[in-house]
C-alpha positions as CSV (number, residue, x, y, z in Angstrom):
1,X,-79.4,-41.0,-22.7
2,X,-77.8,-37.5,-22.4
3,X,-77.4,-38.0,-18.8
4,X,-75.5,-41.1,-19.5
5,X,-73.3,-39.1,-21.6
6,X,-72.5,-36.4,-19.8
7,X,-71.7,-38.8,-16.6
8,X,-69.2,-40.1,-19.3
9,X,-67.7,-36.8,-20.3
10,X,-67.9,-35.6,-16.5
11,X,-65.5,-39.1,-15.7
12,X,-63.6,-37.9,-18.6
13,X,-63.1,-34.7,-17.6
14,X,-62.4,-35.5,-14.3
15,X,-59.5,-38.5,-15.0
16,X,-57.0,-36.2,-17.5
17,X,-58.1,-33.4,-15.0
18,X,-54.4,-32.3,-13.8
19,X,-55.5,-31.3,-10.4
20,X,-57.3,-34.6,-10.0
21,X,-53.5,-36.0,-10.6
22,X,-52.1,-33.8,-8.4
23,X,-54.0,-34.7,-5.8
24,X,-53.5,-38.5,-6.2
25,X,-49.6,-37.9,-6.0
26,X,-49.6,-35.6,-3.4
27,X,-52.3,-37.3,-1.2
28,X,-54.9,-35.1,-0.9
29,X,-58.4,-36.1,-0.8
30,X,-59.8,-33.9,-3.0
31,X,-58.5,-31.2,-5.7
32,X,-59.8,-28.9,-3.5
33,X,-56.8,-28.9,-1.5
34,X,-55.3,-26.8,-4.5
35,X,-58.0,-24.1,-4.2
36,X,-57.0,-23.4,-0.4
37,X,-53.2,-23.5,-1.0
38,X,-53.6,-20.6,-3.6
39,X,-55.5,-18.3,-1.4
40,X,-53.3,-19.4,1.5
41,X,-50.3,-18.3,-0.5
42,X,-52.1,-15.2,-2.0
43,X,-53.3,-13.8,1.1
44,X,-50.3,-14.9,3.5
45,X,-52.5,-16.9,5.4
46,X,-51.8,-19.6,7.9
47,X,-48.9,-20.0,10.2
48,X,-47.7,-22.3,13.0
49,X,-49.2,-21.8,16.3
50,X,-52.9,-20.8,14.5
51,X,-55.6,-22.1,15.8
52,X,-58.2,-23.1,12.8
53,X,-61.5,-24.3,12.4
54,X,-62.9,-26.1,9.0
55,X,-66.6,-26.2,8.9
56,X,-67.5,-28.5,6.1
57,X,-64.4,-30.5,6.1
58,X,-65.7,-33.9,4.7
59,X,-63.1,-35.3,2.4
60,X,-60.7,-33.6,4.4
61,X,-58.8,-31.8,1.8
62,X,-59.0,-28.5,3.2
63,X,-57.9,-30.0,6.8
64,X,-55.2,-31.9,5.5
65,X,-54.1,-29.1,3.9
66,X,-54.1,-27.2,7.2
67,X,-52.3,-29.4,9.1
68,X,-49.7,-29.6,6.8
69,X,-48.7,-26.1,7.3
70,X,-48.0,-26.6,11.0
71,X,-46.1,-29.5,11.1
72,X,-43.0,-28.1,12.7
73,X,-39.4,-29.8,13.6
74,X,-39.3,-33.8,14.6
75,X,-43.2,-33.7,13.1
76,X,-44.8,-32.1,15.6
77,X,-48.1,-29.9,15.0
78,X,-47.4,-26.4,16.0
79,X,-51.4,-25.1,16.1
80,X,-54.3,-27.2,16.3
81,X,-57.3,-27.7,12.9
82,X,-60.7,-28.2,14.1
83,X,-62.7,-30.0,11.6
84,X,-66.8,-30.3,11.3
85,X,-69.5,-31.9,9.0
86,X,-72.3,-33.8,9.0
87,X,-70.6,-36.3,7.2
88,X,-68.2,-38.7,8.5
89,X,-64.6,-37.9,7.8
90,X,-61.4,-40.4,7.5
91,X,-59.4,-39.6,10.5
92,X,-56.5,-37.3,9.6
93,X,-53.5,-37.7,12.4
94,X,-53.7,-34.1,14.9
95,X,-56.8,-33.2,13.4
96,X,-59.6,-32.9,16.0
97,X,-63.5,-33.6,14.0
98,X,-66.8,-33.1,15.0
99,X,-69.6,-34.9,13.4
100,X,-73.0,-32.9,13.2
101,X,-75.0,-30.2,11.1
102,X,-73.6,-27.0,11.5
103,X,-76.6,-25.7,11.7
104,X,-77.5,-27.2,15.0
105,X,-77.2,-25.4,18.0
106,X,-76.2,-28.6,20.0
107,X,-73.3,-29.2,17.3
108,X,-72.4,-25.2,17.5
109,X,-72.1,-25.9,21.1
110,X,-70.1,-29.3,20.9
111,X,-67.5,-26.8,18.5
112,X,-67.7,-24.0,20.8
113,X,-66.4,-26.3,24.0
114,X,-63.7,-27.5,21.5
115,X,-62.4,-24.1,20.4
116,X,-62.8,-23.2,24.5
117,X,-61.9,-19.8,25.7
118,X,-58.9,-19.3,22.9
119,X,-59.6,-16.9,19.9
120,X,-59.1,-18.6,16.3
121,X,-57.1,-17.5,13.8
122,X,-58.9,-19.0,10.7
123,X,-61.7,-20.3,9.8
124,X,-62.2,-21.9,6.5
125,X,-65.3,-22.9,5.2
126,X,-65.6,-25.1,1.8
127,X,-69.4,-25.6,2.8
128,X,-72.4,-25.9,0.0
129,X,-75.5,-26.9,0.2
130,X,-77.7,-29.8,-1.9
131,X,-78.6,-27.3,-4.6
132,X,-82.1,-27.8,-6.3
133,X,-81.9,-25.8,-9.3
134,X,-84.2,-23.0,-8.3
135,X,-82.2,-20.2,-7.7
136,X,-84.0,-18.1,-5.1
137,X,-84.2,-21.3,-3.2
138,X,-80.2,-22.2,-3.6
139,X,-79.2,-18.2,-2.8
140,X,-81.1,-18.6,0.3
141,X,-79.7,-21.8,1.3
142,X,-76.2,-20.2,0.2
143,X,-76.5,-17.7,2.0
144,X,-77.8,-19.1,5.4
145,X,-74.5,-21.1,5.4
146,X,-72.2,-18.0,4.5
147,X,-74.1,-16.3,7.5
148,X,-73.4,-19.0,10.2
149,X,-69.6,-19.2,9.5
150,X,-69.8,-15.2,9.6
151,X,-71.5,-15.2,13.3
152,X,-69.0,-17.8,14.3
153,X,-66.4,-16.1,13.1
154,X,-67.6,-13.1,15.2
155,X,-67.9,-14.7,18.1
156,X,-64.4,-16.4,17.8
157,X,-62.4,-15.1,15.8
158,X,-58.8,-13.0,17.2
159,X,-59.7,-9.0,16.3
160,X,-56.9,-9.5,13.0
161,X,-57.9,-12.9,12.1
162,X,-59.7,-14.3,8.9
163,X,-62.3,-16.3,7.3
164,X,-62.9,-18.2,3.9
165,X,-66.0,-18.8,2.3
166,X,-67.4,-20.5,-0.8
167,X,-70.0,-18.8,-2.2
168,X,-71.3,-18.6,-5.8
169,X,-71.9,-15.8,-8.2
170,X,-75.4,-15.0,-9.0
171,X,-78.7,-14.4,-6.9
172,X,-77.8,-13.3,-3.3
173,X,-74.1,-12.9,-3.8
174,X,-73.4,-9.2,-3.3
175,X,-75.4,-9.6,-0.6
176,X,-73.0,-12.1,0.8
177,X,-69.9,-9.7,0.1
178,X,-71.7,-6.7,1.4
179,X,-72.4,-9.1,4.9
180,X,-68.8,-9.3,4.8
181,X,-68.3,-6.0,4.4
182,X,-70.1,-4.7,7.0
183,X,-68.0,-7.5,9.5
184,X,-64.5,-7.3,7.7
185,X,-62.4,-4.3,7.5
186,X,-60.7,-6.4,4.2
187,X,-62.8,-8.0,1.6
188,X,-61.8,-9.9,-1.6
189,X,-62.9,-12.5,-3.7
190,X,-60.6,-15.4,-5.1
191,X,-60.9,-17.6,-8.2
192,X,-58.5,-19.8,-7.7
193,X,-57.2,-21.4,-10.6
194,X,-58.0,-25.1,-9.3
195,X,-61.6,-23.6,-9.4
196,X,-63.7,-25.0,-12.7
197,X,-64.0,-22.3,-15.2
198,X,-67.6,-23.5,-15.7
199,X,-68.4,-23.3,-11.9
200,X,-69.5,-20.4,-10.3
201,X,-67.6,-20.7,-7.1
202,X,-65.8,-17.6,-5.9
203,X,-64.2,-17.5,-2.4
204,X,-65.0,-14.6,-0.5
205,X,-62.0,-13.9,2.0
206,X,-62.5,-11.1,4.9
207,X,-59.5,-10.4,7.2
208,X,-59.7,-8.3,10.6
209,X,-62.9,-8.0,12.5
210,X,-64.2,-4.6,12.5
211,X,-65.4,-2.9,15.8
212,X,-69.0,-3.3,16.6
213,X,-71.1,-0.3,16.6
């Protein structure tokens, strides 16, 4: 019974939920698309000519959102998004997508011949795992995820570019942000305000590759 009435509060919530609206009018696939935008804006991210790769993308929120933001004169994409997740994904005009677990080396590689020889400028990563409930499992799982778009990043990101993560306060997050630390010469988390108050996603954001030791 009380799952049955929190489904109905959650539908509730979810129709007068402004961002929900938003979404509808504007297009977007998910609210989500509001959560990039603000960091996007706060941290002056994302210009034409990038080169940017969404791991996770499935709605497509996120990528639709990063297309939109090289669309140049006449309509033309000025940059390219590179989209991946295991699930399938609507096609979104000028956005290339990869089908497959992230996780998988053969998918890594399939993304890695995609993104070529050229440096990216972004990566973006609205990734989460199926949580379970138990937290040390869920951190771990968290933080496995957190850790691949990191050693992608590594390996392809320009010297001064950037990645977005979700991650989620709790077990196993400052060991996220100290991860990025050690990586990132600038660290900073992000609540956006599209970002349920009840949730405990944060977006970790690190710009500029540090020097390996």
């Amino acid at each position: 019974m009380a799952k049955k009435k929190f489904s109905k509060e959650w539908v509730q919530r979810h129709i007068n939920d402004p961002y929900v609206k938003m979404a509808q009018q504007k297009g977007y696939r998910a609210r989500a698309a509001f959560k990039l935008i603000e960091i996007l804006d706060t941290e002056k991210l994302l210009r034409k000519g990038d080169i940017i790769v969404d791991l996770g993308s499935t709605p497509g929120s996120w990528s639709q959102v990063a297309r939109e933001r090289l669309v140049g004169e006449g309509g033309i994409i000025d940059g390219r998004v590179i989209a991946l997740d295991i699930l399938p994904m609507e096609p979104i005009a000028g956005v290339e997508f990869i089908q497959g677990d992230f996780r998988e080396d053969e998918v890594l590689f399939q993304l890695k011949d995609l993104v070529g020889e050229k440096k990216v400028d972004l990566v973006i990563s609205d990734m989460a795992p199926n949580l379970s409930g138990v937290s040390s499992a869920d951190s771990a799982r968290i933080e496995h995820i957190v850790e691949l778009a990191v050693d992608f990043s590594l390996a392809h990101l320009k010297p001064d570019g950037a990645l977005i993560v979700k991650a989620f306060h709790g077990s196993g997050f400052s060991q996220i942000v100290e991860m990025f630390k050690k990586h990132f010469k600038r660290v900073v988390e992000r609540k956006p305000k599209a970002s349920r108050d009840r949730s405990s996603e944060t977006f970790i954001v690190g710009r500029g590759l540090k020097e390996p030791k």
